[in-house]
ROMAR-375015 format. One record per residue: residue in three letters; x, y, z of N, C-alpha, C in turn. Coordinates in steps of 0.1 Angstrom, whole numbers. Example, Ala and Ser with C-alpha at 12.3 -4.5 7.8 and 13.67 -1.06 7.14 Angstrom:
<nodes>
  residu    npx    npy    npz   capx   capy   capz    cpx    cpy    cpz
     ala    132    -57     78    123    -45     78    132    -33     78
     ser    128    -22     71    137    -11     71    129      0     79
</nodes>
This chain:
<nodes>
  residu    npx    npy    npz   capx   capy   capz    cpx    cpy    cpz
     unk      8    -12      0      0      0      0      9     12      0
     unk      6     20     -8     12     32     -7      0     46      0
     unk      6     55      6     -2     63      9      4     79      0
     unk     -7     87     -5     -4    100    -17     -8    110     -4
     unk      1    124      0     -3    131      7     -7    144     -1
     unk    -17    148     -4    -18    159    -15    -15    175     -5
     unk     -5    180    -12      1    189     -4      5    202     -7
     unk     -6    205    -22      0    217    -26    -10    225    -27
     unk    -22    225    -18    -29    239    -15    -28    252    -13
     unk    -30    261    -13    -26    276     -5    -35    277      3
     unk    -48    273      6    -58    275     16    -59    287     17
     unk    -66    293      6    -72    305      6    -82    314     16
     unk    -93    304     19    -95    306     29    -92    313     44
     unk    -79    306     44    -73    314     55    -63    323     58
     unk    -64    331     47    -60    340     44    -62    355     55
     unk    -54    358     64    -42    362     61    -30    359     64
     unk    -34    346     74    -24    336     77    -17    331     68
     unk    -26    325     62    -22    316     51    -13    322     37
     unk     -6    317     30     -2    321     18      9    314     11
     unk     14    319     -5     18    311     -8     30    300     -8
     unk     36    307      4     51    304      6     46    292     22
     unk     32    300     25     28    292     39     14    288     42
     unk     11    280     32      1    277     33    -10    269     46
     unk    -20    265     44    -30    258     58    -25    248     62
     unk    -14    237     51     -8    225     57      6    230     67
     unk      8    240     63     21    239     68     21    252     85
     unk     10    258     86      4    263     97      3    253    108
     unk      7    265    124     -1    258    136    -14    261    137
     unk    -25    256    130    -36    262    134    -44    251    145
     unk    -39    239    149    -39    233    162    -31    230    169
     unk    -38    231    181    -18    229    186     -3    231    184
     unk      2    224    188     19    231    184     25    224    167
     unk     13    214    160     28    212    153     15    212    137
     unk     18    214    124     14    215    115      3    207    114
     unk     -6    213    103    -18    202     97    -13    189     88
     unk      1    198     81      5    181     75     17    170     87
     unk     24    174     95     31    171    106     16    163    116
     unk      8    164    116     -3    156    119     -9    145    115
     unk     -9    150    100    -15    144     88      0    129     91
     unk      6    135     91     20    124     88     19    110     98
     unk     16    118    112     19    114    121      7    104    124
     unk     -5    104    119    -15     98    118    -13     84    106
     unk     -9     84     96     -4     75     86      5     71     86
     unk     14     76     95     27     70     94     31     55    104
     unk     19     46    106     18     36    115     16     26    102
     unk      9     33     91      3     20     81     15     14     73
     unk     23     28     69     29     19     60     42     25     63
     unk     52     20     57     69     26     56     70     37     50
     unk     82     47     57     83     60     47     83     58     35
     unk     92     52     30     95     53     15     82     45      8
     unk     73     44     12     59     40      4     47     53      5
     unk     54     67     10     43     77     13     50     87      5
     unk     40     91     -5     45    100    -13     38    118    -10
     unk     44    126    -12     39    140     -9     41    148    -20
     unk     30    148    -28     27    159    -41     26    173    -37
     unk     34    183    -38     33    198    -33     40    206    -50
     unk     39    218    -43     47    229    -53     62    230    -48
     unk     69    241    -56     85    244    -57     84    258    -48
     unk     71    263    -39     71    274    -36     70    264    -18
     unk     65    254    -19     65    246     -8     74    234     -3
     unk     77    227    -11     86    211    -12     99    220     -2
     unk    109    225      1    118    228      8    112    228     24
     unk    101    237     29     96    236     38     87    221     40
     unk     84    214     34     80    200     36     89    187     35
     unk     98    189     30    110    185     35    115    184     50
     unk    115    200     56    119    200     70    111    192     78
     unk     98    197     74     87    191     86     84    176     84
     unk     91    168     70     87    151     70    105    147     65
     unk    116    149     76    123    143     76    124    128     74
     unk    111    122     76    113    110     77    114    102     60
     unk    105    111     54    101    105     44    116    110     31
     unk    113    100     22    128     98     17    124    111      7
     unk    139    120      5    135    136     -4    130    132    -19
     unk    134    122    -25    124    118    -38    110    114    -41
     unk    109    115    -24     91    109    -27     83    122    -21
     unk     92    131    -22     85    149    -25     83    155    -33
     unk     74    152    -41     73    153    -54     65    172    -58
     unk     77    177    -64     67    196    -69     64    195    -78
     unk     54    197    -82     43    198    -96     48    207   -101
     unk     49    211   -119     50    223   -121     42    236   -119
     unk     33    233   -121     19    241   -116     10    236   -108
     unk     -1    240   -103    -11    240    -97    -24    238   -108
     unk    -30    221   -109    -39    219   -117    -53    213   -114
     unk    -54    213    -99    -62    208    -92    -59    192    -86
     unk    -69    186    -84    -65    171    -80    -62    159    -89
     unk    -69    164   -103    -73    149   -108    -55    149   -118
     unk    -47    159   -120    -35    157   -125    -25    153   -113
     unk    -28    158   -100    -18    155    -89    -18    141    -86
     unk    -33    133    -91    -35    118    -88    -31    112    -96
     unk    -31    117   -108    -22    112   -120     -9    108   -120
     unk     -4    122   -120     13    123   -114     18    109   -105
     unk     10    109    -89     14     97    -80     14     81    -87
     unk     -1     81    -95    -10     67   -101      7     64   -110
     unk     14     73   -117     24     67   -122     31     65   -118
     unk     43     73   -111     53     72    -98     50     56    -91
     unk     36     59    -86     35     41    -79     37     27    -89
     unk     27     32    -99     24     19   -112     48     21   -112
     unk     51     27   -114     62     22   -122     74     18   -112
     unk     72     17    -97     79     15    -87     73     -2    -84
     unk     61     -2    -82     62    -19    -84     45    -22    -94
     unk     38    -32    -89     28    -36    -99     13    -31    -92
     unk      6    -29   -109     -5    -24   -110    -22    -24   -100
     unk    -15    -37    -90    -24    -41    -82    -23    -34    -69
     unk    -10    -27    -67     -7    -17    -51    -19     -9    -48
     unk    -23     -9    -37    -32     -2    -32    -26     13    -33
     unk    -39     23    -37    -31     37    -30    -44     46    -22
     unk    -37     50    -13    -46     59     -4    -43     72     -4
     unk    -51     82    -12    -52     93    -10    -58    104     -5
     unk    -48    114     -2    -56    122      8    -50    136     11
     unk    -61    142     16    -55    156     18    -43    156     30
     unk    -38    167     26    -24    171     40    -27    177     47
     unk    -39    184     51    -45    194     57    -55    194     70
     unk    -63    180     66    -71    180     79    -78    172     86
     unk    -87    178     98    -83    174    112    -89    162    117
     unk    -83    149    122    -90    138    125    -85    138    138
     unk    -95    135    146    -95    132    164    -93    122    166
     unk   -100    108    160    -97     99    163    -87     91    156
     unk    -73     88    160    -67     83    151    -66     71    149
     unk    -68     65    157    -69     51    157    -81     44    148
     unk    -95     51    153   -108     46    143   -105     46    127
     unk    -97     61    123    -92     64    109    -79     53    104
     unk    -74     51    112    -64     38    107    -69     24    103
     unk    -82     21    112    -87     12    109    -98     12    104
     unk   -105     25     93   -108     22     82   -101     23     71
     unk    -91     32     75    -81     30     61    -81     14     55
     unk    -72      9     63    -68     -5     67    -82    -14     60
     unk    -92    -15     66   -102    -23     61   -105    -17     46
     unk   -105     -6     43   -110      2     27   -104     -4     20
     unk    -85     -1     23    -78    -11     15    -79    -26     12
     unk    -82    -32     24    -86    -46     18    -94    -50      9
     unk   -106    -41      9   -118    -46     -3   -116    -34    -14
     unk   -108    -24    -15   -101    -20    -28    -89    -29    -35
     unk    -89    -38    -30    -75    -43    -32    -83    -59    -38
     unk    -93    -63    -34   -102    -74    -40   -110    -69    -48
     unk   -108    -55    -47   -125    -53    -61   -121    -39    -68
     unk   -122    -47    -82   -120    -35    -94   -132    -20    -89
     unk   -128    -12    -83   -135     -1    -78   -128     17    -72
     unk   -136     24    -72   -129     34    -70   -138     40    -56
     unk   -128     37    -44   -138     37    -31   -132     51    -27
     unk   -142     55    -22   -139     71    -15   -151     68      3
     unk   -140     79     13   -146     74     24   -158     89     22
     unk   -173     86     29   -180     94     35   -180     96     45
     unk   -185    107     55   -179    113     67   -195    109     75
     unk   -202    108     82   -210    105     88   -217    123     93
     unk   -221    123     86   -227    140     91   -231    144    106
     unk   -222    155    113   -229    157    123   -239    170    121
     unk   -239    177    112   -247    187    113   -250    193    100
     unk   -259    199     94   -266    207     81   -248    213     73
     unk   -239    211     72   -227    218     65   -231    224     52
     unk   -231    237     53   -228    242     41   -215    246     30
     unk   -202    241     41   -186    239     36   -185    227     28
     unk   -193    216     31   -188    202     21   -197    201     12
     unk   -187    192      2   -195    188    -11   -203    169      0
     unk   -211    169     -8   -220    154     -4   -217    144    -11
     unk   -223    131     -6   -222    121    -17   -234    112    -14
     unk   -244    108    -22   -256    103    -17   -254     87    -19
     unk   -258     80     -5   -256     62     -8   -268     61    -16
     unk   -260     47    -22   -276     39    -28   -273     27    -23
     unk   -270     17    -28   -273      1    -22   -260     -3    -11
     unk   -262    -10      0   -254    -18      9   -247    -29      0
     unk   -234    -29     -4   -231    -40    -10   -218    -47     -2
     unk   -212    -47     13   -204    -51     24   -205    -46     34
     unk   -197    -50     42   -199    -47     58   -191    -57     64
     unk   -174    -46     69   -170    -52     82   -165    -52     92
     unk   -169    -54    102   -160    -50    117   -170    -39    115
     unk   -180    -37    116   -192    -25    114   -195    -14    100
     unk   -176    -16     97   -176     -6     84   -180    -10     71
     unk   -195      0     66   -202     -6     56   -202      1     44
     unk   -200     -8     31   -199      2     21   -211      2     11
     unk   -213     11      3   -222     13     -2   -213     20    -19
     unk   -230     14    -26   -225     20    -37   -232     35    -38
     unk   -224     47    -50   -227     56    -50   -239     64    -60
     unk   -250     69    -53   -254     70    -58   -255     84    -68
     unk   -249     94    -62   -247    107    -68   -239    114    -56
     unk   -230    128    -66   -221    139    -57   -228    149    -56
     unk   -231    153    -46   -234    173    -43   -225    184    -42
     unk   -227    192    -50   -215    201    -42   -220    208    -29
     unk   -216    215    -25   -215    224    -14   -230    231    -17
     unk   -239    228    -10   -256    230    -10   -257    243     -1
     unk   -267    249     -2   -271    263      9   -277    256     21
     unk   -278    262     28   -285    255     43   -301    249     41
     unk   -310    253     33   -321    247     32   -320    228     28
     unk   -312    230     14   -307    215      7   -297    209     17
     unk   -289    213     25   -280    208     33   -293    204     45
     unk   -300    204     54   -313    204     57   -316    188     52
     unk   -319    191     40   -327    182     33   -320    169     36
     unk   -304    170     32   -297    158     28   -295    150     42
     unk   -295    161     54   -296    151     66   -307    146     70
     unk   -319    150     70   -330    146     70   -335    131     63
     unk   -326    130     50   -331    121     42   -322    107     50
     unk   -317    108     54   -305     98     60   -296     91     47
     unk   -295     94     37   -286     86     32   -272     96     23
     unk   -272    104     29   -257    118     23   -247    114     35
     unk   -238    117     30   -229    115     38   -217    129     33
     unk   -207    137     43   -195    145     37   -191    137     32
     unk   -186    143     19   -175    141     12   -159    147     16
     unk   -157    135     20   -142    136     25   -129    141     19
     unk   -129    140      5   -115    141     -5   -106    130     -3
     unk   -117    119      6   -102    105      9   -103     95      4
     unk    -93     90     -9    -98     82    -16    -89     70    -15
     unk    -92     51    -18    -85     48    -19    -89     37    -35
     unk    -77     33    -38    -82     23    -49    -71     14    -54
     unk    -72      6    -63    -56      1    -71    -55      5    -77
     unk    -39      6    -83    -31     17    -90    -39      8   -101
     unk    -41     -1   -105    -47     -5   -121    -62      3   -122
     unk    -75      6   -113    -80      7   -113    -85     23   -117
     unk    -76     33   -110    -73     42   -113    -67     49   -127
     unk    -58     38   -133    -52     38   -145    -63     43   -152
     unk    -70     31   -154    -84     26   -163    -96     34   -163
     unk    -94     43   -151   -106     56   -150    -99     64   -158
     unk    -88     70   -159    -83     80   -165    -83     78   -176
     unk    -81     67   -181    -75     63   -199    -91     64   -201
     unk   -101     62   -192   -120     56   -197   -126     77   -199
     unk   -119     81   -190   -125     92   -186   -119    106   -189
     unk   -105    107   -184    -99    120   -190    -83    109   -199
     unk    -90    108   -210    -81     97   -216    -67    107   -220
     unk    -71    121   -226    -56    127   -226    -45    126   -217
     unk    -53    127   -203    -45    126   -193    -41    110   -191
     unk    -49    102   -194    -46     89   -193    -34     84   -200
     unk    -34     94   -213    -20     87   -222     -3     94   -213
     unk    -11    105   -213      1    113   -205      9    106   -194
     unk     -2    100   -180      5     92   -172     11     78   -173
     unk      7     76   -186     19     66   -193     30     71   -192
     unk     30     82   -202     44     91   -205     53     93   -193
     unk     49     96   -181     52     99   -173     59     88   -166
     unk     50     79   -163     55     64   -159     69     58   -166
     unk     68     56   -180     80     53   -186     95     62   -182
     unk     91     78   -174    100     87   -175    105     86   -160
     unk     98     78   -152     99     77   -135    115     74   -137
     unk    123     76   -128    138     74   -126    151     73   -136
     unk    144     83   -146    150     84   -159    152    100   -156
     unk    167    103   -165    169    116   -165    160    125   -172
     unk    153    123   -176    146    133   -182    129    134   -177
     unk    131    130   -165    117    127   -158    108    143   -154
     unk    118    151   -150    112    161   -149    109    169   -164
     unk    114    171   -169    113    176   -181     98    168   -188
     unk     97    155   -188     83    148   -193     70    151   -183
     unk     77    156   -172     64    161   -165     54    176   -167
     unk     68    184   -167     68    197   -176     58    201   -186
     unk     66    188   -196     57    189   -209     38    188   -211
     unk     39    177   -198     30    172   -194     15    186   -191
     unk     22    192   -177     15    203   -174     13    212   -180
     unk     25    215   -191     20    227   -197      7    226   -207
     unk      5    211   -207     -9    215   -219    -18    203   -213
     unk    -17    204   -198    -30    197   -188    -42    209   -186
     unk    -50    205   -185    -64    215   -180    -64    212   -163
     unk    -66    218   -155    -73    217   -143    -85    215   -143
     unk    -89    207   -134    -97    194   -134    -95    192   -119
     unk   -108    190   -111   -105    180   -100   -109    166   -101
     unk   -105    157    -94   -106    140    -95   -122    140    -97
     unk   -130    147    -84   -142    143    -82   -147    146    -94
     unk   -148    160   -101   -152    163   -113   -151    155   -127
     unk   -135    149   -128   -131    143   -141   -135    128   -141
     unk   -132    122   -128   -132    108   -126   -147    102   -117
     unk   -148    109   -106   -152    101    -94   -174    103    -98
     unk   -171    115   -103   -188    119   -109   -191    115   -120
     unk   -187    105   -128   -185    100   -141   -182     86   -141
     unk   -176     79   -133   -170     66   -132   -181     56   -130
     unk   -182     44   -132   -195     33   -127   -193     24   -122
     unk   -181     21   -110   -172     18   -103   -172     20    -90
     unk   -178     30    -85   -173     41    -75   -183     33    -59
     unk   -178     34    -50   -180     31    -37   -174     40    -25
     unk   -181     39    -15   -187     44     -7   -184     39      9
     unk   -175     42     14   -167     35     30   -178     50     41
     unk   -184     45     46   -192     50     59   -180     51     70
     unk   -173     63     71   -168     66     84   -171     70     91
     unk   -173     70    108   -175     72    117   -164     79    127
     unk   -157     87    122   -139     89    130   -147    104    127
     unk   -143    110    138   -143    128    141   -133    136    132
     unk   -143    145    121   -129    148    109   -138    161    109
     unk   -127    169    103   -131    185    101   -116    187     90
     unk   -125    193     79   -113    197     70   -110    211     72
     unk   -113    219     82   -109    230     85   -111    238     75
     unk   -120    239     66   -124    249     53   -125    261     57
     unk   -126    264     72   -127    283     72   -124    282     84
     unk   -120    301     90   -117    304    102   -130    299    114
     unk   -146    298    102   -152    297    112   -155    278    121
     unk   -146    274    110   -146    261    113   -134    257    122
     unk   -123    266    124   -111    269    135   -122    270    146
     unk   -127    283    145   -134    286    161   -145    278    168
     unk   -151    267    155   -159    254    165   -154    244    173
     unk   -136    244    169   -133    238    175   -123    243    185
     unk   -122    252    188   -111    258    195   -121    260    208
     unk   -107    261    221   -123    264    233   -123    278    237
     unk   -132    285    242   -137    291    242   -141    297    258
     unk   -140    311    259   -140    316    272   -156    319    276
     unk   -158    321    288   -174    323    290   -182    327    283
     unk   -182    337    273   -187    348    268   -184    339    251
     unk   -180    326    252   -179    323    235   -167    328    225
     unk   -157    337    233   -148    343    226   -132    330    227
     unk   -130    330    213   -115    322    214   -109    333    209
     unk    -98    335    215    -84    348    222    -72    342    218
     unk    -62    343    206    -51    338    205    -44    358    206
     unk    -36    360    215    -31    372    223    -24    373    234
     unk    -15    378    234     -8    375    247    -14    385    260
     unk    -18    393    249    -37    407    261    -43    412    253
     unk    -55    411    262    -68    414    251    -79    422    262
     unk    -85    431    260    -96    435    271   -102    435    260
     unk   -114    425    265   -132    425    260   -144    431    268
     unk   -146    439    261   -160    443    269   -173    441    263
     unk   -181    438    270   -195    431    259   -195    423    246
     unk   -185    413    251   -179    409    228   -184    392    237
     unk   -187    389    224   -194    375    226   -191    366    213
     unk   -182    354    215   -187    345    201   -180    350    190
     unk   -167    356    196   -158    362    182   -143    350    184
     unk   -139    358    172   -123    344    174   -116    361    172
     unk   -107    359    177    -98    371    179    -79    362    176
     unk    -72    371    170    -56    363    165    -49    378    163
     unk    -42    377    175    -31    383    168    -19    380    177
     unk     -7    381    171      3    374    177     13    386    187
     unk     12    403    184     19    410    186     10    424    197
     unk      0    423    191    -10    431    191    -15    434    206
     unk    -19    446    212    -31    444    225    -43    441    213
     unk    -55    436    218    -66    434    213    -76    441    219
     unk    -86    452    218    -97    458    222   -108    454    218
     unk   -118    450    224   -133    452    216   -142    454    229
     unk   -152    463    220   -163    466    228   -174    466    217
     unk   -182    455    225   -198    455    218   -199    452    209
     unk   -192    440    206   -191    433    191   -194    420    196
     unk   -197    411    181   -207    399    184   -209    391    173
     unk   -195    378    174   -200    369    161   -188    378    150
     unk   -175    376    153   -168    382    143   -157    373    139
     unk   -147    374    131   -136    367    132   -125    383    129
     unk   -120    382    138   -105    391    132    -90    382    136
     unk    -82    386    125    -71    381    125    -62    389    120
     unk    -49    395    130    -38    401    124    -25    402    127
     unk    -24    401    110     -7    396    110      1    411    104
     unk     13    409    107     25    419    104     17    433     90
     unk     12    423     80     10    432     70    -11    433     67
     unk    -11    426     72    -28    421     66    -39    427     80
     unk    -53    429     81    -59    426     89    -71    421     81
     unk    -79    410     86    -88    402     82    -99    404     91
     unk   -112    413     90   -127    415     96   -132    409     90
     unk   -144    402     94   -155    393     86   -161    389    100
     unk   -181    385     96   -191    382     99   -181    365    103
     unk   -185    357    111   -181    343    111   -186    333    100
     unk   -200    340     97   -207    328     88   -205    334     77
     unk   -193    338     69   -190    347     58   -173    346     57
     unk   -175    338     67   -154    332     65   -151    324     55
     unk   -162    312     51   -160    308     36   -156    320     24
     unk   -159    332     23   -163    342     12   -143    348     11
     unk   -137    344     25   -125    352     25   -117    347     16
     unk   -118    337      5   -115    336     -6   -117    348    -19
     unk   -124    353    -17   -133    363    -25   -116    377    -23
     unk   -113    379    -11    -98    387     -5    -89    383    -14
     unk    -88    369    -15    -77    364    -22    -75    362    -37
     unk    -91    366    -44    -91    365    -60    -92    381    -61
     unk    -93    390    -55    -91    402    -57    -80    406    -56
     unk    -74    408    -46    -51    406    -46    -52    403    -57
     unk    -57    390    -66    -45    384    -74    -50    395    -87
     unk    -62    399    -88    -67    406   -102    -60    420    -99
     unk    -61    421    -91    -55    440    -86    -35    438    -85
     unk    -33    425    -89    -18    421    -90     -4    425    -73
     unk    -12    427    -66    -11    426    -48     -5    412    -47
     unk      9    410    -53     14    397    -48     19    395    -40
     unk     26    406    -30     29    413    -16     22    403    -10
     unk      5    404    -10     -3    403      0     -7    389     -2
     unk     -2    380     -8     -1    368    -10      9    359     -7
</nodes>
């Protein structure tokens, strides 16, 4: 089994922390040690370093290096660009296919976020792989909903077709994206939606065979690529590669289009940390609902705000339900239920050409 760490986000979102030299994986935004330093430390029980590969950028791979000493520096792999998921899974589906045979399991997954229980998550990984590894399929885990989310995309069951050690799979019956609160409403109500996780696992043949069925350009390509694995000219065929790839994510090119696809019911405590406001549900909180990262702060009448700053006194009076966050160059105000939108900050920098502030 190999495990894919996908690791080249900027997490816009969390912006103004976040950016492109320091993105959401490579932040403390729990505790003392990174989202991917987490991520590591959580999978690093299943399989051997040199079987865990980490797809990132040339703006990040140096700083992920430091933080996964363990893992050998060739299986750090920088993209030339940023093309979404379904080329970064490509990229690894070859790297593995050409290191040993077509039947290796691969588990992929984001570098970013947050699972409580680690032990329950290892042992669905562990069982997913087993019945990916016996059945021509393309299994992705769903999250067990605790609440109406309007941050995740969905994925709706249809038929029970295993079940074990309680973990049951199901075939897929359709993807949602990211619904408004009335349809998000609906989908828990109905009992059969589950989050969509971004955690996929499958065999490297099986994934081949989606891409060659599905985004077959790209299918010929990760040939190309494969023949070029540990050959001097490997980077250079990857190059070529990107420069005339489309961005595409998996779920869009492969996983919403495939007639293959299954469905692992997890029950492990996961939060992909998609916004500041999803920091502040989990962070704890002082009488009054305020989480305080400051070394002093006077609140007077403030309730249910997240407050960040690392240098700063903090003031507020008579505020309620905010997020502020400030760093050296940035200050970041926003509504809490409008911290998804702070992406919206980050596509304006880039049109107004503010690379400073990125």
């Amino acid at each position: 089994m190999y495990i894919i760490l996908m690791a080249g986000g900027v997490g816009t979102r969390f912006w103004p922390m976040s950016r492109k030299t320091r993105p959401k994986q490579l932040l403390h935004i729990v505790g003392t040690k990174s989202m991917l330093r987490l991520t590591y430390e959580r999978i690093a029980t299943l399989v051997k370093p040199e079987q865990i590969l980490v797809i990132t950028n040339q703006d990040q791979k140096s700083q992920i290096v430091k933080q996964l000493p363990e893992v050998p520096a060739e299986n750090i792999i920088a993209e030339p660009s940023g093309l979404n998921t379904a080329p970064c899974v490509a990229l690894a589906s070859a790297i593995v296919s050409a290191r040993g045979n077509d039947r290796e399991v691969m588990v992929v997954l984001p570098a970013d976020h947050l699972v409580a229980d680690a032990e329950n998550f290892q042992r669905t990984i562990q069982i997913g792989a087993k019945y990916a590894a016996k059945n021509e399929c393309l299994l992705t885990l769903g999250i067990h909903p605790r609440s109406p989310e309007t941050g995740y995309g969905y994925i709706q069951m249809n038929r029970k077709i295993f079940e074990q050690e309680g973990k049951e799979f199901y075939h897929v019956k359709t993807f949602a994206e990211k619904p408004n609160l009335e349809t998000a409403v609906l989908f828990l109500k109905s009992g059969d939606f589950l989050w969509n996780s971004g955690i996929f696992i499958w065999s490297v043949q099986s994934i081949i065979q989606a891409f060659q069925e599905h985004l077959p350009e790209l299918g010929i390509d990760l040939i190309k690529i494969r023949e070029a694995v540990g050959q001097a000219n490997f980077d250079e065929v990857v190059n070529d590669v990107y420069s005339r790839t489309k961005s595409v994510s998996i779920d869009y090119g492969i996983m919403e289009v495939a007639k293959k696809v299954c469905v692992l019911k997890a029950n492990f405590d996961w939060n992909d940390l998609g916004s500041w406001e999803a920091v502040y549900n989990i962070s704890p909180a002082d009488s009054h609902g305020n989480v305080v990262h400051s070394k002093v702060h006077v609140l007077i009448n403030a309730k249910n705000n997240y407050f960040y700053s690392q240098k700063k006194l903090i003031a507020a009076v008579n505020i309620e339900g905010l997020i502020v966050v400030e760093m050296d160059d940035a200050l970041l105000i926003c509504k809490k239920e409008d911290s998804q939108e702070v992406k919206a900050v980050v596509d304006q920098l880039n049109r107004k050409g503010m690379s400073s502030y990125l």
